[in-house]
Backbone bond lengths (Angstrom), bond angles and torsions (degrees), N, CA, C in turn:
res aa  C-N    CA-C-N  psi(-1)  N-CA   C-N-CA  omega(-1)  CA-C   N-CA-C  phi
1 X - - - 1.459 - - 1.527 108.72 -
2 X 1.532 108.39 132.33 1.358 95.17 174.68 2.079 115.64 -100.62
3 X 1.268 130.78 -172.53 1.313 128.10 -171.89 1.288 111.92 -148.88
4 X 1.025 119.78 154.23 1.870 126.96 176.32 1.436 97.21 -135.56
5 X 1.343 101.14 139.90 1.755 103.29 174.45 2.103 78.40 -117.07
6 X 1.424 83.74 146.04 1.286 88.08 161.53 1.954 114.11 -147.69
7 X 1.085 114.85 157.48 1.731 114.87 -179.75 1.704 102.82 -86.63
8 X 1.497 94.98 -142.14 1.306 101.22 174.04 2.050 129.15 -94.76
9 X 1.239 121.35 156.48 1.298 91.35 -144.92 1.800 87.16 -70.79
10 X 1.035 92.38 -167.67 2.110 122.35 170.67 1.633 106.57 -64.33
11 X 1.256 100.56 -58.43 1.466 95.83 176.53 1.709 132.76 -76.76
12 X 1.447 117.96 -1.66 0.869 131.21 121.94 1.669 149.51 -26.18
13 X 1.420 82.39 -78.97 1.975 100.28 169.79 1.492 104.66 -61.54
14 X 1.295 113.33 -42.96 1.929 109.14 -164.77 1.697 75.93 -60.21
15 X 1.485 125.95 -92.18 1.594 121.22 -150.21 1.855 128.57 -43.89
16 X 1.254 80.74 -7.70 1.926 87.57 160.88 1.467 121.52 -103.36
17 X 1.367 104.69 -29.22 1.367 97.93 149.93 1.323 130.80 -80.72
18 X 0.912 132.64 6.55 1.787 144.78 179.98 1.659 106.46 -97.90
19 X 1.591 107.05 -23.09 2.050 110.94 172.25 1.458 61.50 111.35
20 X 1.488 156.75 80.09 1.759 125.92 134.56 1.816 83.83 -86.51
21 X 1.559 77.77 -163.27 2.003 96.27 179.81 1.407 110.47 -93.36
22 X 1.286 120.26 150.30 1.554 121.37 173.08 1.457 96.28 -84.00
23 X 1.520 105.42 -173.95 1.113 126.49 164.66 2.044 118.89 -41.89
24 X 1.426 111.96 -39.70 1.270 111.21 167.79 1.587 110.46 -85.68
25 X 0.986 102.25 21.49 2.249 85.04 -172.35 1.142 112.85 95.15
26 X 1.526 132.85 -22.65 1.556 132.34 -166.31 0.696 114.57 -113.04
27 X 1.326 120.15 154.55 1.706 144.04 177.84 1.743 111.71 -50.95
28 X 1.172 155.54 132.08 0.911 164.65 113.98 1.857 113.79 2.55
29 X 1.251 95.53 129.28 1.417 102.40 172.07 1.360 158.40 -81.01
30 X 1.094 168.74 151.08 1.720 140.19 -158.46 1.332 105.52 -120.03
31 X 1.504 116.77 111.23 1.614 102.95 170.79 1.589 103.45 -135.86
32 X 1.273 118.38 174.41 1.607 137.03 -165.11 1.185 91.07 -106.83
33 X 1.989 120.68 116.34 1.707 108.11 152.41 1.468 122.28 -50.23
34 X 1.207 104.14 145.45 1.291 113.25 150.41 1.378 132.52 -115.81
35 X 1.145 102.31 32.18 0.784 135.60 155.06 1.745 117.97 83.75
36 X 1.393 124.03 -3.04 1.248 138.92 -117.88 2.231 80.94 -141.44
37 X 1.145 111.08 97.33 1.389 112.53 164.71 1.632 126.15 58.78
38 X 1.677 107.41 33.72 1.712 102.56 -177.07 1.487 75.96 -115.39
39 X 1.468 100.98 133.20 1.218 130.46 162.53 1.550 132.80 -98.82
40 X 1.503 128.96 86.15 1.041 112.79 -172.90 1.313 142.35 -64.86
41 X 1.591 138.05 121.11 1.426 115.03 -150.21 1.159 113.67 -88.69
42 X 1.633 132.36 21.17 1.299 124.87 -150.38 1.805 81.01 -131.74
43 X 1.291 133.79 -53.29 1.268 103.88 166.25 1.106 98.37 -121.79
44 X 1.201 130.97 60.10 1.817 131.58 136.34 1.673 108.53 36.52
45 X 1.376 113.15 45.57 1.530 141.46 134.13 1.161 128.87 -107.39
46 X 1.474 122.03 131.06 1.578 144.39 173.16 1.862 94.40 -29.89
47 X 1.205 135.01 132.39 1.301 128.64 150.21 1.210 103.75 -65.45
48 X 1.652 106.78 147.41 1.430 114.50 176.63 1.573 122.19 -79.81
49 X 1.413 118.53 160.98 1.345 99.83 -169.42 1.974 108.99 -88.20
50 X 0.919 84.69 129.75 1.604 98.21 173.71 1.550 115.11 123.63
51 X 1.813 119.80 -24.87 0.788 143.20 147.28 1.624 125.83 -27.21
52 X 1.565 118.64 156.78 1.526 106.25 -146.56 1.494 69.90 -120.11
53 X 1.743 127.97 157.80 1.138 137.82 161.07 1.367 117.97 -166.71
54 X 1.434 118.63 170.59 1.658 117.16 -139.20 1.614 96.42 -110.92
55 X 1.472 122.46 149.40 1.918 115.36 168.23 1.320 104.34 -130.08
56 X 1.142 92.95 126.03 1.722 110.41 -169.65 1.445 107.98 -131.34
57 X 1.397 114.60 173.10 1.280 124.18 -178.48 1.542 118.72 -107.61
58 X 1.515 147.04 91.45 1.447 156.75 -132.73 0.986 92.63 -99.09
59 X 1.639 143.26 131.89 1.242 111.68 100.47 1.750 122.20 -101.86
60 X 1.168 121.98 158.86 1.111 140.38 -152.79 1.685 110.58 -93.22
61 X 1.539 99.23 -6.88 1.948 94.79 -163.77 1.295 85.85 -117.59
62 X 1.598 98.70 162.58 1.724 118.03 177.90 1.558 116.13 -80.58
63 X 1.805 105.90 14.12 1.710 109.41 -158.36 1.154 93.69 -154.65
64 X 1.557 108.75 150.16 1.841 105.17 170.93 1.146 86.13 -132.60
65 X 1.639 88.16 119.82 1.610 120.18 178.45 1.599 109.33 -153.21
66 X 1.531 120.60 146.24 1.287 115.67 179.91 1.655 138.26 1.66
67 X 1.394 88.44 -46.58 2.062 108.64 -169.03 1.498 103.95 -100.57
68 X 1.219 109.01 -7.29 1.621 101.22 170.83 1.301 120.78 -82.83
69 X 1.236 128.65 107.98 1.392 140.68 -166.99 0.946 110.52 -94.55
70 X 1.259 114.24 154.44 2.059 130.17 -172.20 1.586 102.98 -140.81
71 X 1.248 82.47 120.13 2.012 89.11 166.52 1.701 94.73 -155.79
72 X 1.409 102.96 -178.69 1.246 135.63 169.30 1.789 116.68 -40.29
73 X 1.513 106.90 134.43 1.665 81.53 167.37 1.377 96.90 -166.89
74 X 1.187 142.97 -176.41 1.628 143.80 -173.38 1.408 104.81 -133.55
75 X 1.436 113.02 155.65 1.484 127.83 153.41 1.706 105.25 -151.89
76 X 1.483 90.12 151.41 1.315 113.04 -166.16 2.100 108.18 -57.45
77 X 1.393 109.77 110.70 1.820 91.34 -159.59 2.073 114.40 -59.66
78 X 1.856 101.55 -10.45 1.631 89.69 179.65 1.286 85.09 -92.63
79 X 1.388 113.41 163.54 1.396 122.62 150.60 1.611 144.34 -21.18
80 X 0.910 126.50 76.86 1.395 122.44 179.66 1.861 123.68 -102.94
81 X 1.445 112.83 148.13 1.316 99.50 -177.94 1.150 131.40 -79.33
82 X 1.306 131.42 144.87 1.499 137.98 179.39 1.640 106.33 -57.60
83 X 1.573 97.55 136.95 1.280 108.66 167.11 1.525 106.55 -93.69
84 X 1.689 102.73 140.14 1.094 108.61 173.09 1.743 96.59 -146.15
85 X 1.463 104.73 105.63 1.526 90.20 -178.71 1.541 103.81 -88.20
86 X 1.761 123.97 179.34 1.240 109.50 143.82 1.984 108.07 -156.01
87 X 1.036 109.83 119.15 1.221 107.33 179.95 1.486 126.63 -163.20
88 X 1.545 107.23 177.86 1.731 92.16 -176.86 1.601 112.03 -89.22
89 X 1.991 105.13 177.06 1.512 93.60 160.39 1.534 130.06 -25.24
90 X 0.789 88.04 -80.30 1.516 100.29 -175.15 1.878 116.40 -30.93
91 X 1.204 114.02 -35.35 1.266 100.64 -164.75 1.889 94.74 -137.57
92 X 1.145 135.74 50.70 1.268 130.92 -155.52 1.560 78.34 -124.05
93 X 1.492 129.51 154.27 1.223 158.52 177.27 1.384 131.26 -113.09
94 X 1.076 143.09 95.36 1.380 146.76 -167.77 1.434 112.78 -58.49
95 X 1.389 114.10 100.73 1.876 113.75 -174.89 1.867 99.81 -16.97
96 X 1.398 107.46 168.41 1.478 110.23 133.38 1.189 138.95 -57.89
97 X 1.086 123.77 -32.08 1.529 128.63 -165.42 1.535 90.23 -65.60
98 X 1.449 137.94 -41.13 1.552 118.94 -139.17 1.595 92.09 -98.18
99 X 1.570 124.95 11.96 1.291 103.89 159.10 1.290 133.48 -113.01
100 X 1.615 95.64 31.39 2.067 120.95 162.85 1.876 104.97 -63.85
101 X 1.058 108.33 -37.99 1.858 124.31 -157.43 1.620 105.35 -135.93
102 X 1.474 92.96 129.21 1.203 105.05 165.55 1.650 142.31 -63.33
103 X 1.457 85.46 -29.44 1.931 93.32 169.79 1.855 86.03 -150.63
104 X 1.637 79.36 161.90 1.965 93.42 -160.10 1.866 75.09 -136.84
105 X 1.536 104.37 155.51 1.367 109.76 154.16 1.554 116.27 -109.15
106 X 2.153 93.26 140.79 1.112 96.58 -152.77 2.060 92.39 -117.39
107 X 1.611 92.95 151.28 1.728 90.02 -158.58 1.488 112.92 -149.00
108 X 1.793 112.36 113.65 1.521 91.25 -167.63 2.226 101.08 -92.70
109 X 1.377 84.85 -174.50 1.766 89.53 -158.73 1.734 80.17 -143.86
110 X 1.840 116.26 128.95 1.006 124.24 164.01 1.907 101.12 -66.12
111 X 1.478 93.75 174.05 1.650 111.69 -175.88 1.820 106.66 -54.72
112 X 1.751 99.64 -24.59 1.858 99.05 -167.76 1.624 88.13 -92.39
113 X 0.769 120.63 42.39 1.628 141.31 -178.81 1.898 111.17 24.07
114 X 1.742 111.53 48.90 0.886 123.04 -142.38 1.909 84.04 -130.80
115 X 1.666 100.91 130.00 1.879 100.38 -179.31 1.134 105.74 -52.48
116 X 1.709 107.01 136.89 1.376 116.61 141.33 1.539 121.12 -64.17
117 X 1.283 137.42 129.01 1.152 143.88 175.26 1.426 95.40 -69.02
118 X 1.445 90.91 143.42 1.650 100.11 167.30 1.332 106.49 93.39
119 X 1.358 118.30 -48.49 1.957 120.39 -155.64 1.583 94.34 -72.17
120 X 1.323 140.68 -54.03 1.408 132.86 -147.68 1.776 82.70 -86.69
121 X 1.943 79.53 156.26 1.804 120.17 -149.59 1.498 105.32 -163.60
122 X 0.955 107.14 127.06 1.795 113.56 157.39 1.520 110.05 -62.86
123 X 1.062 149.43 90.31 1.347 154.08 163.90 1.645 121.95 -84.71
124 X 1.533 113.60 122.88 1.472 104.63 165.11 0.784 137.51 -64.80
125 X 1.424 145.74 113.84 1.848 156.58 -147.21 1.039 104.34 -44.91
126 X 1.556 167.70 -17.58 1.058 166.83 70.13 1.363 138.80 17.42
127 X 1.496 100.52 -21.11 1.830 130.21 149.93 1.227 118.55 -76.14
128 X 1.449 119.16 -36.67 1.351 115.90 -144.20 1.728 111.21 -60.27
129 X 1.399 96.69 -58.45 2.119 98.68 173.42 1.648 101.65 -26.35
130 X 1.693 120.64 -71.25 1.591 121.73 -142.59 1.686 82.01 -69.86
131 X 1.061 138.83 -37.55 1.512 138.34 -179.78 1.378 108.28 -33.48
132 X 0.984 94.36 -74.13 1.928 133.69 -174.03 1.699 93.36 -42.09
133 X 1.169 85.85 -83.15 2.338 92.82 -173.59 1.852 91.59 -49.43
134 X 0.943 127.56 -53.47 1.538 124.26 -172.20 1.583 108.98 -46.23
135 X 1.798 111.80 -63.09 1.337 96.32 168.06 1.496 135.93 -45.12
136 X 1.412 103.53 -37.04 1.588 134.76 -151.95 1.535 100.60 -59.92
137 X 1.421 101.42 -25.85 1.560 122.63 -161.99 1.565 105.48 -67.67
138 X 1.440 118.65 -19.86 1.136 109.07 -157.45 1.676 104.91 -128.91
139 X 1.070 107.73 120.34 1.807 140.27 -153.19 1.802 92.06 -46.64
140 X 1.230 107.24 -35.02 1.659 105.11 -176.26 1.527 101.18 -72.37
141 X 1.151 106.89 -30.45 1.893 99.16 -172.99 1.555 95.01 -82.96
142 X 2.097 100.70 135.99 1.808 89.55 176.39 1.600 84.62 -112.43
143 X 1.476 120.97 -32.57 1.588 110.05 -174.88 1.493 116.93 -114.60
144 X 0.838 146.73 177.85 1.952 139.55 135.29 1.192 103.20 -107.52
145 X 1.474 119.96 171.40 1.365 130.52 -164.20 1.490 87.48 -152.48
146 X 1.227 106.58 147.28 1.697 123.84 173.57 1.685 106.56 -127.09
147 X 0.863 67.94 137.60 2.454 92.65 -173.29 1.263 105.81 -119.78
148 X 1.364 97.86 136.95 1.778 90.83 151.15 1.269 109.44 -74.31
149 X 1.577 98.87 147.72 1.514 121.46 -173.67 1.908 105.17 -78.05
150 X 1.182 128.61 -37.59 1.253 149.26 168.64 1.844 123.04 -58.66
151 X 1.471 104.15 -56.37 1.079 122.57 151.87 1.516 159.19 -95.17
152 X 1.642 89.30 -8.39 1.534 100.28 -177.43 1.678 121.24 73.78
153 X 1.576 114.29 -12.44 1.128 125.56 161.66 1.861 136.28 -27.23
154 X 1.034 137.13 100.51 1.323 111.57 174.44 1.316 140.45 -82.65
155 X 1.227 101.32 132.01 1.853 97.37 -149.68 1.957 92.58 -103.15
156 X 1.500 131.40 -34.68 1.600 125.30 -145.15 1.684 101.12 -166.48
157 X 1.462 114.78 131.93 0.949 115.90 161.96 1.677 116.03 -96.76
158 X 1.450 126.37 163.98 1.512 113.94 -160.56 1.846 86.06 -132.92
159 X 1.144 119.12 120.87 1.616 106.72 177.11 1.818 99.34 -128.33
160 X 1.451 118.48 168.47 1.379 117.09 -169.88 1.641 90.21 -92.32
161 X 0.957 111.96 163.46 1.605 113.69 -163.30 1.783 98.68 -110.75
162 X 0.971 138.01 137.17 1.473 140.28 -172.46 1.688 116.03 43.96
């Protein structure tokens, strides 16, 4: 099986950086890395420290319904490119972001973008791929989602690739 992790799309990040609304209605925020655990979700690299980046309010689903969750999340405020990986076991790459934290929670989401019971797990960052294809395996799971394990944050969506 192959996998794509992907962040948030491009057209996304441009309208929060332009002043659009986050997830609550509001403008996005301005802060300086320090280098120390901001994860950008749009290309799923650490912001650098000293670097300027945006705090907004995510949610991650195409629907607001019960299971669609909203928290906190960053993107890099210049332009950066979207990650879109796609590949098999064998040769698939773990974003940057997942080597801020040692274990991330990992969580599959039927197609009505609604939890699978049972699938989400605290996993060590080094699990997460065989996790991912493991859930992936099973016809009820259409996505996984990766969290911080610490924060509950959403950092990556995980989809089967073709």
């Amino acid at each position: 099986m192959s996998i794509r992790f992907s962040g948030m799309t491009t057209e996304e990040a441009s309208a929060l950086r332009a002043g659009g609304p986050d997830a609550n209605g509001q403008a996005a925020t301005r802060a300086i890395s320090d280098g120390e655990g901001i994860p950008c979700r749009h290309c799923l690299k650490l912001v650098p420290k000293g670097e300027p980046y945006l705090v907004f309010a995510l949610r991650p689903f195409s629907t607001v319904q019960p299971y669609a969750e909203v928290g906190p999340a960053f993107v890099c405020e210049a332009p950066c490119v979207a990650h879109l990986d796609a590949a098999s076991s064998a040769s698939v790459r773990l974003p940057d972001v997942f080597t801020d934290s040692p274990t991330y929670i990992v969580r599959g989401y039927r197609a009505d973008e609604t939890i699978v019971y049972g699938s989400g797990g605290v996993v060590p960052n080094n699990t997460i791929i065989n996790r991912s294809m493991a859930l992936l395996e099973d016809p009820e799971i259409a996505s996984v989602h990766v969290r911080s394990a610490s924060n509950n944050c959403w950092q990556a969506r995980i989809d089967r690739d073709g």
